[in-house]
C-alpha positions as CSV (number, residue, x, y, z in Angstrom):
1,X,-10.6,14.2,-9.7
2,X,-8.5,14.0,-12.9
3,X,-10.1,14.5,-16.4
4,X,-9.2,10.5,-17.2
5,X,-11.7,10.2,-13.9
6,X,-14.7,12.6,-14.9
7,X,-14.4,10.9,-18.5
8,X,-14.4,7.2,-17.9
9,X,-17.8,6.5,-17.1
10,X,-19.0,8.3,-21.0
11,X,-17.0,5.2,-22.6
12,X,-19.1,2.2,-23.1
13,X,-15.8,-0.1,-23.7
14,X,-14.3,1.1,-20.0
15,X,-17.7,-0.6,-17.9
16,X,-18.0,-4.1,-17.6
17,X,-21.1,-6.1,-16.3
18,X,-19.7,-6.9,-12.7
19,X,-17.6,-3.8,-12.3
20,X,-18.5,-1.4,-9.3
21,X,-19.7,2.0,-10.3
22,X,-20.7,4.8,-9.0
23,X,-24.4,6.0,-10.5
24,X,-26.3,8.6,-10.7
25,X,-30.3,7.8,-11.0
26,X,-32.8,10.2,-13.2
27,X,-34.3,11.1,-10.3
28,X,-31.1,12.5,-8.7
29,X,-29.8,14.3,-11.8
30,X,-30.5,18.0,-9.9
31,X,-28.4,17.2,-6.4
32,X,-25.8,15.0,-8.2
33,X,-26.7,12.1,-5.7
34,X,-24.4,9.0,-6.7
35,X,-25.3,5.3,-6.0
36,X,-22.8,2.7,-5.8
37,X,-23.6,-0.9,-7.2
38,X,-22.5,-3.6,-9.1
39,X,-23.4,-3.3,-13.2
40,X,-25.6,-6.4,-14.0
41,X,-26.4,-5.2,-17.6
42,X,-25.2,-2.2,-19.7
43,X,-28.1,-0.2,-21.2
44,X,-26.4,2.2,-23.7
45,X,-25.9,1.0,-27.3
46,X,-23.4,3.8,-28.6
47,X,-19.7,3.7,-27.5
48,X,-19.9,7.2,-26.1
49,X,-22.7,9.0,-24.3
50,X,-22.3,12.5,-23.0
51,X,-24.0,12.5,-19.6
52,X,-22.6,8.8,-19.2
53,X,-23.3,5.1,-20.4
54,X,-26.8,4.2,-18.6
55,X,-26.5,0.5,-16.9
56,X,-28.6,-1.3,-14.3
57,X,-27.0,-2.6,-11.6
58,X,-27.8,-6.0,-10.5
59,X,-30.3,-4.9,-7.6
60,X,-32.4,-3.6,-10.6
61,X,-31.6,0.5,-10.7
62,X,-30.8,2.1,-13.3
63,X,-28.9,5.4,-14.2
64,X,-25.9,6.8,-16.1
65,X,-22.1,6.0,-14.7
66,X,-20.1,8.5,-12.6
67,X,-17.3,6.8,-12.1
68,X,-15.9,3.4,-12.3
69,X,-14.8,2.4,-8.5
70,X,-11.3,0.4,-9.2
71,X,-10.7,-2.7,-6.7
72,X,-8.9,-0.6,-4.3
73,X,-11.8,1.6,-3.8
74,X,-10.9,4.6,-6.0
C-alpha cells in the first residue's frame, strides 16, 4: 500500500457520496475489520480527519474511510 493509499481516505475532498469505500466501523476499531459499501452521505465537517473522514454508507453504517476502492477494484 503506497502512502497516497493509507492517506486518501483522511481527505474529505477525495470521497464522494456514491464512491465505494472501504470502512472501518467503531466497533471494529481494535481488529482493523474493513467494510466495503457505497457512501450515501459524508459525516465529517472538516477537510481532514486523522483516523479518516466518517460517512454512512447507503445501507445505513457508519464508520471512518480506509480506503477509497477505484472502479477497477483497487
Amino acid at each position: 500500500m503506497t502512502m497516497q493509499n493509507r492517506n486518501e481516505g483522511r481527505d474529505r475532498l477525495a470521497i464522494q457520496p456514491g464512491a465505494t469505500v472501504d470502512i472501518i466501523q467503531k466497533e471494529d476499531q481494535g481488529s482493523g475489520k474493513k467494510t466495503r459499501g457505497i457512501v450515501q452521505e459524508i459525516l465529517t465537517n472538516s477537510q481532514t480527519h486523522p483516523h479518516g473522514i466518517k460517512v454512512r454508507l447507503i445501507d445505513g453504517r457508519v464508520g471512518r474511510v480506509a480506503q477509497i476502492i477505484k472502479p477497477d477494484g483497487t
